[in-house]
N, C-alpha and C positions, 0 to 999 in steps of 0.2 A: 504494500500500500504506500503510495505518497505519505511524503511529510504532511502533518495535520497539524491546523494552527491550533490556539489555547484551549478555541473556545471546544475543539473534539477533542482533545486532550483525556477530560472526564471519561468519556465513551472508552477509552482506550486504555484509559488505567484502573478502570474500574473493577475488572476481573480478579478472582484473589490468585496471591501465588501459588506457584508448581514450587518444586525441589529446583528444580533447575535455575528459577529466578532469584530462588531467596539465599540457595545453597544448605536450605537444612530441608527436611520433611517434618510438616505439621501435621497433626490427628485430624482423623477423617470425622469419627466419632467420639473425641475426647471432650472429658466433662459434661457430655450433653444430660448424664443425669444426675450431677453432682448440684445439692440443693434443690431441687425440683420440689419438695415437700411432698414428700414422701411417695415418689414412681418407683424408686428402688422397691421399698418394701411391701407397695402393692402389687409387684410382680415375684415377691416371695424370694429374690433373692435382693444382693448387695450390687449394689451400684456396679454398673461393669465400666470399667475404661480401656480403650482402643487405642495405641497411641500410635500404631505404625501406620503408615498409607499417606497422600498427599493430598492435600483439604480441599476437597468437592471435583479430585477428579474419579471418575464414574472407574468401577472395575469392568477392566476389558475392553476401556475406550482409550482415542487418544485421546494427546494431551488437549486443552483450551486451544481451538483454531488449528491443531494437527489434521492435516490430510489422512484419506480415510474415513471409511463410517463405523460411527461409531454404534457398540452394541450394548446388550440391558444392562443394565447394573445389576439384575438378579442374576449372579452366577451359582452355578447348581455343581456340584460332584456328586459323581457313586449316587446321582438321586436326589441330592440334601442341600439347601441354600446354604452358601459359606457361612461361617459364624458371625462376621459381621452385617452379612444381610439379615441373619436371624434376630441377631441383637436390636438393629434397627426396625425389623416389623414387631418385635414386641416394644419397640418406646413409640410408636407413629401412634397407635391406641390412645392412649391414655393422655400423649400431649393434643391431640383434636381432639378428647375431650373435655381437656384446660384450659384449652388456651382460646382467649377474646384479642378483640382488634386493637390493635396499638392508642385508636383514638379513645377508649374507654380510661386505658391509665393518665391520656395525656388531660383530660377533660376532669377527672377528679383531682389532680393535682392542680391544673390550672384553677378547681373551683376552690381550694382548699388554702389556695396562697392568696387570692382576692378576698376569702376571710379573715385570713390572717392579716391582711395588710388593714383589714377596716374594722380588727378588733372582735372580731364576732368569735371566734376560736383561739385558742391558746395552745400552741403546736410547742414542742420542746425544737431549739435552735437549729440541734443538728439536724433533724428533719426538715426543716425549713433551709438549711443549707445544701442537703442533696436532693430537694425537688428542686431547688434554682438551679445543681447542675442538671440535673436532669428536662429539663425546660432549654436550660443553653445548647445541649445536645441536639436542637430541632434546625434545618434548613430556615434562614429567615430570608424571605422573600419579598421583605419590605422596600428594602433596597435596589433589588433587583440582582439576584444571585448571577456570580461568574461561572466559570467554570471549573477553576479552584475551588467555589463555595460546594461545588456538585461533588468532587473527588471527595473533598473530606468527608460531606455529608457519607459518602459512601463508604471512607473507611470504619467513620464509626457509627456504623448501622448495628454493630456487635456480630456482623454473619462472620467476620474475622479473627474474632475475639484468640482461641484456643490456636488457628495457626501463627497469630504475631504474639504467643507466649513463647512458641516453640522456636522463635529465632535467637541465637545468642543474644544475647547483654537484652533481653527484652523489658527486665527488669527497670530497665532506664529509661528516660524519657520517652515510656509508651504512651500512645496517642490514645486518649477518653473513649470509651465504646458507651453504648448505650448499653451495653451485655454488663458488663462490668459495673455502670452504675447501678442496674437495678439487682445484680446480687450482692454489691455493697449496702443498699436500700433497704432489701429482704432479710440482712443482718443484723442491721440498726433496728427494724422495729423488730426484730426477734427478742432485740436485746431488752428494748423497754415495753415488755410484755405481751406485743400483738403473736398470736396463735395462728399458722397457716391450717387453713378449711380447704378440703379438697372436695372440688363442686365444679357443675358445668355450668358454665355460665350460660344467662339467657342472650337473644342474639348474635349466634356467633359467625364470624364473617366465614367464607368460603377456606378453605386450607392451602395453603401458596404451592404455587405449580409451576413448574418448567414448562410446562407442554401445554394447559388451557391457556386460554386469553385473560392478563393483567387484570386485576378487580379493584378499585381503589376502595376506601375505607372510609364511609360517610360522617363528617363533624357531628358529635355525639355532645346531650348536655349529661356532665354529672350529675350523678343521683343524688347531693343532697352532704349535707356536713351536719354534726353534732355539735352545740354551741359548747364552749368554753373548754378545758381542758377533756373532752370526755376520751375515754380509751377507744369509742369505735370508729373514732377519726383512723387511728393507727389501725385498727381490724381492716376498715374499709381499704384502706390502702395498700396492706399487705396482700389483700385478694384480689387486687387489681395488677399489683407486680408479679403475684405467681401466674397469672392468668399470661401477662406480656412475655412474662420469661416464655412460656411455655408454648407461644406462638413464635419468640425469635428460635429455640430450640427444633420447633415442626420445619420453620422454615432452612435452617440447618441440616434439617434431615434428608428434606427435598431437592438439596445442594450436592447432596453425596451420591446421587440415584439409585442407593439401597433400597428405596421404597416402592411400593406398586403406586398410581396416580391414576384414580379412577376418573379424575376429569375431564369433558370432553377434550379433545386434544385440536389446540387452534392450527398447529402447522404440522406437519411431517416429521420433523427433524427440531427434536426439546432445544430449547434454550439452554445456555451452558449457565445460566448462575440467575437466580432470582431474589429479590430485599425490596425491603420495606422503607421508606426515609418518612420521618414525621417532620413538617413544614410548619414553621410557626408565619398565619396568614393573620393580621391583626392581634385580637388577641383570643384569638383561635387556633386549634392543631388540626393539619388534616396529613392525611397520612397518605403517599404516594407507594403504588407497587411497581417496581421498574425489573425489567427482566433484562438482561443482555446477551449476544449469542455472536458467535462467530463460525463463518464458513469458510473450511480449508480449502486450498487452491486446488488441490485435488490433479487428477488427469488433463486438466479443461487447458487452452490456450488463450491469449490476446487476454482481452479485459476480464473474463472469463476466471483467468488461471489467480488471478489479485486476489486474498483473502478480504472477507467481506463483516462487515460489522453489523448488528442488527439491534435496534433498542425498541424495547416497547414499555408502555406506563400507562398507570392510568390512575386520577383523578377523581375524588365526587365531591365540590365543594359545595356550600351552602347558597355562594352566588353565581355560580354556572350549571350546578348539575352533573352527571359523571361525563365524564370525558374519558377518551384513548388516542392513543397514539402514536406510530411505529415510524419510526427513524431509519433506515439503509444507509451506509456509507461504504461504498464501491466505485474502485478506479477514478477515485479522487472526486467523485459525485457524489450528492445529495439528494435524498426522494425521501417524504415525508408525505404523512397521511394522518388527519385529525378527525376522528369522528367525535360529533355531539349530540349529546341528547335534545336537548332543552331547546326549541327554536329560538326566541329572544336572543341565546346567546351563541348560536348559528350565525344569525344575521348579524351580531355585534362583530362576528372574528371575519364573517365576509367582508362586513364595511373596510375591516384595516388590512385586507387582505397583502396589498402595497407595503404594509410597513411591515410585513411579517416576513415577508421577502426582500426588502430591504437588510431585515435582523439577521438574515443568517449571512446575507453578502458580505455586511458588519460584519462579524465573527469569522470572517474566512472562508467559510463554505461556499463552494460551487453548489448550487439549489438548478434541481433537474427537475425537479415535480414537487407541485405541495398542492393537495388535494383536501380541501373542505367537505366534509362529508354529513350529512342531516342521519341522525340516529346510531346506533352504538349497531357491532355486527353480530350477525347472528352466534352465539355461544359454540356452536357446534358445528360451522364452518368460515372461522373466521381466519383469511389468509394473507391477512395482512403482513403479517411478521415476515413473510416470503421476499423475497428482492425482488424488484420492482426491473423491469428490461428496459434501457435505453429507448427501445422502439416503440414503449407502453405507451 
């Protein structure tokens, strides 16, 4: 592929490492059940840890963007899933049944610190200081994010968390994960009394997928606060961080392709890495599902033989409505495709259609197609994600 200027930068360093890039190997399935409240011991034994393999590359595929197709991640011997696929279909269970939308934790903590600022609750400090990191952890968008803003948003989504332990000296100026702050989170209120309850929560968004089509995660209001010191502020909260754990943990899962994906499946050919990024909009969280994918050159020739980059996301915010939409970056072009629900704001992105194509000239990008699209695509054939032909 051509040099790409800053603003694709994001797109291209978003993937996590291989062995190759970092020089060490990180766990495929490391710690994913460590702290969970209590998955170890309702599967009747002790927490298992996995530590060899390369984090989220699929067994018996190549590597991210290697030529070649790639095959299941369910590998079978003599009859029997390898131990690690085993290990990984008994934790898929129980974290789809824990785990809630990232905008549930962001929306009780956001309602919990606007009491606290106006007196109405009496939170102990240091909780009040790790929901402000945890709030700083959100994409803000106020400003209007770079492309910088996207990378880090990305590094620290937490999907990274256990391979940037496994790099030497990691210990040292490691970069804030959202994984790390919430089982720093899950600690502190262990400590001043809050009790984890394991329970399915109501509403739960769809389970993260390499292969169906991006879901984004609708602005939710919090349920409510307990006036002044009471302890079910800290319950409340503790059951909304095991819930999040337990959706960045499924989305981990879905990262290593150990697992089966009963979801419709939008394109052919899975996406190689899928995350979650929470966006602070106002003073509002909304949480974006971005999937990334990469096509090896393979046998092909000419523009063809380029490895090719694929982004999809999606959106449901409170003033537009859900949104999607898939990014291609191929032989130095750009094709993009926006589908919207909500007419009103169809006709809002038609009106600026000029400056939208302006933005990406701005940014560097050669723009081959940008398609405006009325309504979101069908769940069960939707082929966007697919690269787009020159001749389209």
């Amino acid at each position: 592929m051509a040099s790409t200027p800053a603003a694709q930068s994001a797109v291209l360093t978003a993937t996590p490492p291989t062995g190759a890039q970092t020089g060490a190997q990180g766990p495929a399935l490391a710690t994913l059940t460590a702290g969970t409240g209590g998955l170890g011991q309702q599967q009747g034994a002790a927490p298992v840890r996995i530590l060899n393999g390369q984090p989220y590359q699929q067994l018996g595929s190549q590597p991210l963007g290697g030529a070649g197709p790639a095959t299941s991640g369910h590998q079978v011997l003599a009859g029997k899933p390898e131990p690690a696929a085993q290990v990984a279909g008994a934790l898929q269970k129980p974290l789809a049944e824990q785990q809630a939308g990232l905008t549930s934790l962001f929306a009780q903590v956001g309602s919990l610190m606007s009491a606290q600022g106006a007196g109405n609750v009496a939170l102990p400090d240091a909780v009040v200081k790790a929901m402000q990191q945890i709030l700083g952890l959100r994409l803000n968008l106020s400003g209007g994010a770079s492309a910088g803003d996207l990378q880090q948003a990305v590094r620290q989504s937490g999907q990274f968390r256990e391979a940037q332990l496994a790099l030497p000296g990691s210990g040292t100026g490691a970069v804030p994960d959202l994984k790390s702050a919430l089982l720093s989170f899950k600690s502190l209120l262990q400590q001043l009394g809050a009790r984890p309850e394991i329970a399915r929560p109501a509403g739960q968004p769809a389970a993260p997928s390499r292969h169906a089509a991006p879901q984004g995660q609708a602005q939710q209001v919090a349920s409510g606060y307990w006036a002044g010191a009471a302890p079910q502020n800290l319950q409340a909260l503790l059951k909304e961080t095991d819930a999040a754990l337990a959706r960045l943990r499924l989305t981990q899962l879905s990262n290593t392709g150990l697992t089966r994906d009963s979801a419709p499946q939008a394109t052919a050919k899975p996406m190689d890495l899928v995350l979650e990024l929470p966006l602070a909009i106002g003073q509002e969280t909304a949480v974006m599902q971005m999937q990334i994918g990469r096509d090896g050159a393979g046998n092909q020739t000419g523009d063809e033989a380029e490895p090719a980059w694929r982004l999809r996301f999606a959106l449901d915010l409170t003033a537009t409505g859900p949104l999607e939409a898939a990014i291609s970056l191929r032989g130095g072009g750009t094709y993009a495709s926006l589908w919207v629900d909500r007419k009103d704001t169809f006709d809002n992105l038609n009106a600026v259609r000029e400056t939208m194509e302006a933005a990406f000239a701005d940014a560097g990008l050669d723009l081959q197609e940008l398609r405006l699209i009325r309504g979101l695509p069908p769940r069960t054939a939707a082929y966007y994600g697919n690269m787009i032909d020159r001749q389209s």
